[in-house]
N, C-alpha and C positions, 0 to 999 in steps of 0.2 A: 342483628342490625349490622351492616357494613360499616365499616369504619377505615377509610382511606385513610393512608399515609398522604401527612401534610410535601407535596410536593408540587405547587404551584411552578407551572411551565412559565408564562409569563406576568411580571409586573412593571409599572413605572412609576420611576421615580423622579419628576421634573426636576430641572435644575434653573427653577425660576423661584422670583417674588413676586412679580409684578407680570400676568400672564402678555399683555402686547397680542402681538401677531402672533397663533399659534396654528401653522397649517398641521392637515394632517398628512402630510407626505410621508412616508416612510424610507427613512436611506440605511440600505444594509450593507455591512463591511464584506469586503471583499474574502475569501477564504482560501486557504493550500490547496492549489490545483493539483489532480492528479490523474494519471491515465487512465485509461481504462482498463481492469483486471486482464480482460483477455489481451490485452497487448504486450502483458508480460508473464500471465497464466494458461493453462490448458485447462478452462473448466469445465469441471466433471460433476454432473449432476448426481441427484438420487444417492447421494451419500448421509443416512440418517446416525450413523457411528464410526464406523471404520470400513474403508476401504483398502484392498491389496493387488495392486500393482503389478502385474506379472512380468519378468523380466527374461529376454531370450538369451542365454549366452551363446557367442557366436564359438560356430566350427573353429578348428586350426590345422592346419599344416596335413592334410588329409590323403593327400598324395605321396605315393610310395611306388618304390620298385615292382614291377608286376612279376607276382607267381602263377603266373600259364592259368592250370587247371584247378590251382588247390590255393584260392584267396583267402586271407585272413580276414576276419570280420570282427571289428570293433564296436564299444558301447562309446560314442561322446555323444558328447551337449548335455547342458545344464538348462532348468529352468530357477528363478531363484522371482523374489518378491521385495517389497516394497510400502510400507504402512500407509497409505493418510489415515489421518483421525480426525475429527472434527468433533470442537467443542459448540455450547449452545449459550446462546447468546440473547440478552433479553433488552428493551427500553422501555418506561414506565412512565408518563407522565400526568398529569391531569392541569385544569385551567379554571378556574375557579372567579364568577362574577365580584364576588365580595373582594377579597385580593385585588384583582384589575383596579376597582372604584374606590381603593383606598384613600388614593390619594386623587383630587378631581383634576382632569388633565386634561387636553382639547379631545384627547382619544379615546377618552371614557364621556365623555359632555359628546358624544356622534355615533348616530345609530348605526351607520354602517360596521362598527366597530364592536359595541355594548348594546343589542336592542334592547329597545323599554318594555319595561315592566318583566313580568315571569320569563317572558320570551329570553334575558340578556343572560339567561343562566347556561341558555344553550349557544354553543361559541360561535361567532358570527362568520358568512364563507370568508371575510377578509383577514379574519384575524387568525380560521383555521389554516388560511393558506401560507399565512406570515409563518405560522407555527410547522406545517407540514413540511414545506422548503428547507425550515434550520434544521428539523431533526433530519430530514435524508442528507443534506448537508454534512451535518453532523456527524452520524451515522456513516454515513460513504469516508471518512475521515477516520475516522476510530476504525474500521475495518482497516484500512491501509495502516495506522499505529501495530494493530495486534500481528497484522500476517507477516510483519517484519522483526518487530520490537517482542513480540509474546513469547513470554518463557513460564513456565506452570509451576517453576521453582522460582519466582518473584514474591513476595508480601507483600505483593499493590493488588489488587484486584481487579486494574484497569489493564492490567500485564498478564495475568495468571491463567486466565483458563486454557488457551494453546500453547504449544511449542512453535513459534515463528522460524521464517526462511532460517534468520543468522544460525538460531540455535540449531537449525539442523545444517547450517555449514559445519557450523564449528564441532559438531562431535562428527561429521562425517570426514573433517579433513584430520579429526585424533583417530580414526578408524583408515585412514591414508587410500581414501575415497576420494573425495574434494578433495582438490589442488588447491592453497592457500600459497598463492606467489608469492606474495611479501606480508609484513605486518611492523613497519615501522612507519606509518602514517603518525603523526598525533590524536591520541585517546581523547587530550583533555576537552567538554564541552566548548569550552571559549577557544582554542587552539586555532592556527591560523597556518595556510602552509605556504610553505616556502616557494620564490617562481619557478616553474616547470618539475615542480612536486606529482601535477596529476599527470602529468604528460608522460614525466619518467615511470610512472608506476601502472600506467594503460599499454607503456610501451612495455614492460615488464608482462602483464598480465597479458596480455596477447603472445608473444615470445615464449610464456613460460606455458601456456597452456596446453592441454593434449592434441597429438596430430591429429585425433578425429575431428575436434572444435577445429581449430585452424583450418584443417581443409576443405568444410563445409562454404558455400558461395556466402559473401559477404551480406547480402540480401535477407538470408535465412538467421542471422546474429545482432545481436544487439550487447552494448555496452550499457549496464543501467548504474549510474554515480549519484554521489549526492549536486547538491546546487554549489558546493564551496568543491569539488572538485571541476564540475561542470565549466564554472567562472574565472580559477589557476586554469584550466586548458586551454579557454579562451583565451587568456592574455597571452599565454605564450605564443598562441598561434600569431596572435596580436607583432608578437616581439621577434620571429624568427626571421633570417635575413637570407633564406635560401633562394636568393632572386625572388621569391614569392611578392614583388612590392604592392606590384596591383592588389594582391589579396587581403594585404595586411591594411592598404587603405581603407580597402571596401568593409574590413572589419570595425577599423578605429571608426570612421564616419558613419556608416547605415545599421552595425551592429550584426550579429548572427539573425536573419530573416529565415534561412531555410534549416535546414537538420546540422546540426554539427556531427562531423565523421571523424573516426582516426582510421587510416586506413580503410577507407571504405567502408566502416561499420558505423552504424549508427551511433551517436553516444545522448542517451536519453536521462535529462537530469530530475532525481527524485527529492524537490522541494520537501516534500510532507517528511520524509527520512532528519531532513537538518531539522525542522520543526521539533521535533519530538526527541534528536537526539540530545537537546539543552532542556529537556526538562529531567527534572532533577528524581521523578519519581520513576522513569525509564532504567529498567536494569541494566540498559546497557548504560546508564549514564558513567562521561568518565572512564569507557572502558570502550567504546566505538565512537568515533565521529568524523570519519571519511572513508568513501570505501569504492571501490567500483567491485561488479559482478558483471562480467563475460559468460554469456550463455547465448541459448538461441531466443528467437522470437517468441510469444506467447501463440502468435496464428501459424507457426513455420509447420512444415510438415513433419521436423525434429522437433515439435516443441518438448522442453525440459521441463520447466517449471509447472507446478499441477497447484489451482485451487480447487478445493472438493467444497459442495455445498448439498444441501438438502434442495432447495429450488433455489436458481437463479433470482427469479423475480420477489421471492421473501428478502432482498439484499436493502430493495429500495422500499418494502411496501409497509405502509403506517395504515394501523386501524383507528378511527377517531368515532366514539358515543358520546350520549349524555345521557346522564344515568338522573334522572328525575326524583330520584327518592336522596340521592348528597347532593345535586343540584350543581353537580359538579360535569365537567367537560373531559373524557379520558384519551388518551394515544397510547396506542403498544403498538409493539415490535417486535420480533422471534425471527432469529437465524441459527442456522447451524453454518460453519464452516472453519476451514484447515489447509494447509499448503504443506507441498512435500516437491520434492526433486526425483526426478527417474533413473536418468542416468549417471555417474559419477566424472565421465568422459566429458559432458559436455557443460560443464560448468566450472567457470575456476575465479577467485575473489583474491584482491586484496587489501588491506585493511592500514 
């Protein structure tokens, strides 16, 4: 006989004595917006384990003095490589009648919700759609935590199964790969920065990065920061007095409406990054919380940064049964996926 883990997806608990008015509207909390993977990834399908990268290293200096009839001929060029891995990734839930009706609530007393009789065991389309929204919600969330935050040498298990972007900055910039411009931002979770903190450290990371980043068109680059860099940028911008008045009004008043740029680069803010950087079970907790990363676009025809997955559409897709013999309501979910960086030239951080 099957025996599920007690894992009840949802229940209510009213916070009444006296029921009154009890519509059944539903109002869901707003959650950390985030872009789209391809905006900042090159994704690469059909990866079930590991993938490798092939990298072209370029000629040099190949021109020489000519000998007539009797030419020297050389062996160059390199090819060298590159890992992704991709770890496998699971969600589990189930919905259970009995649970729901514990407690009687307008949205267990409504069919549309709970149907009568045998029928209520199997979970209603209102209530699997309430539940399928939070988990790809949820889910689209936890993917952006791990592809940044994931280190395989954490204790948390909500951290553990990949290696994330940082972790492969950070041993590519001790392998003197990745250009790590600075790293005197503030670590601490709560930490606050100073005015024109991210201004000087974007003008830094731009300045300090490789001529081949630098001299790619501005269009092809993107600037990805957290929100507490994003917001010191702003104000500076807000504060500066280089004749710019008109601009600084249109800031104080209407606020940033279109793309914030430094230098004609995009500079795109990674709310979910700060979300996660104050939680306490984050190994990078305490040890990152500001950061910008210069690189190229995720759709540029340079793109750098690479997610690797088994299938794209396994990212968002939830399976929901009813298993009639536990009377119970299931949802799963199965991913595979990994991020890696290609180039070393075209990416540079700092921290």
């Amino acid at each position: 006989m099957i025996q599920p883990k007690n894992a009840t997806s949802y229940s209510y608990s009213p916070s009444y004595t006296f029921p009154g008015n009890l519509p059944t509207e539903l109002f869901r909390k707003p959650s950390i917006m985030t872009p789209a993977i391809s905006d900042m990834y090159n994704v690469r399908q059909g990866i079930r384990t590991d993938e490798y990268l092939v990298l072209v290293g370029q000629l040099e200096k190949l021109l020489k003095a000519t000998t007539g009839c009797n030419p020297t001929y050389t062996t160059s060029g390199t090819f060298s490589d590159r890992k992704i891995s991709v770890g496998k990734f699971e969600a589990n839930l189930s919905w259970c009648k009995s649970d729901f009706i514990a407690t009687a609530s307008a949205l267990t007393n409504d069919p549309k919700f709970v149907a009568d009789g045998l029928d209520g065991y199997d979970v209603t389309s209102a209530v699997r759609k309430v539940w399928m929204d939070e988990m790809i919600d949820a889910i689209r969330r936890d993917i952006w935590r791990i592809i940044l935050f994931g280190n395989d040498a954490s204790g948390n298990a909500d951290y553990n199964v990949i290696e994330g972007l940082f972790v492969k900055l950070y041993d590519a910039n001790a392998s003197y790969c990745v250009k790590r411009v600075g790293n005197d931002l503030p670590n601490q979770n709560n930490s606050v920065l100073v005015p024109d903190q991210a201004y000087n450290a974007l003008k830094a990371t731009h300045e300090g990065a490789s001529i081949i980043l630098k001299q790619l068109p501005m269009s092809e680059k993107v600037m990805w920061v957290t929100g507490s860099m994003y917001e010191n940028l702003l104000s500076s911008y807000e504060s500066k007095t280089n004749g710019a008045t008109e601009t600084q009004f249109k800031l104080l008043t209407m606020g940033q409406n279109g793309n914030l740029t430094y230098r004609g680069i995009e500079v795109v803010p990674l709310y979910i990054a700060d979300n996660y950087l104050i939680d306490s079970a984050n190994p990078w907790y305490n040890n990152l919380r500001h950061f910008v990363i210069y690189t190229t676009r995720g759709g540029s025809k340079f793109s750098n940064l690479v997610f690797g997955t088994e299938r794209a559409s396994d990212l968002d897709r939830i399976d929901m049964f009813y298993d009639q013999r536990t009377k119970q309501s299931y949802a799963q979910h199965e991913s595979r996926f990994g991020v890696q960086f290609i180039q070393c030239d075209l990416i540079a951080f700092y921290d």
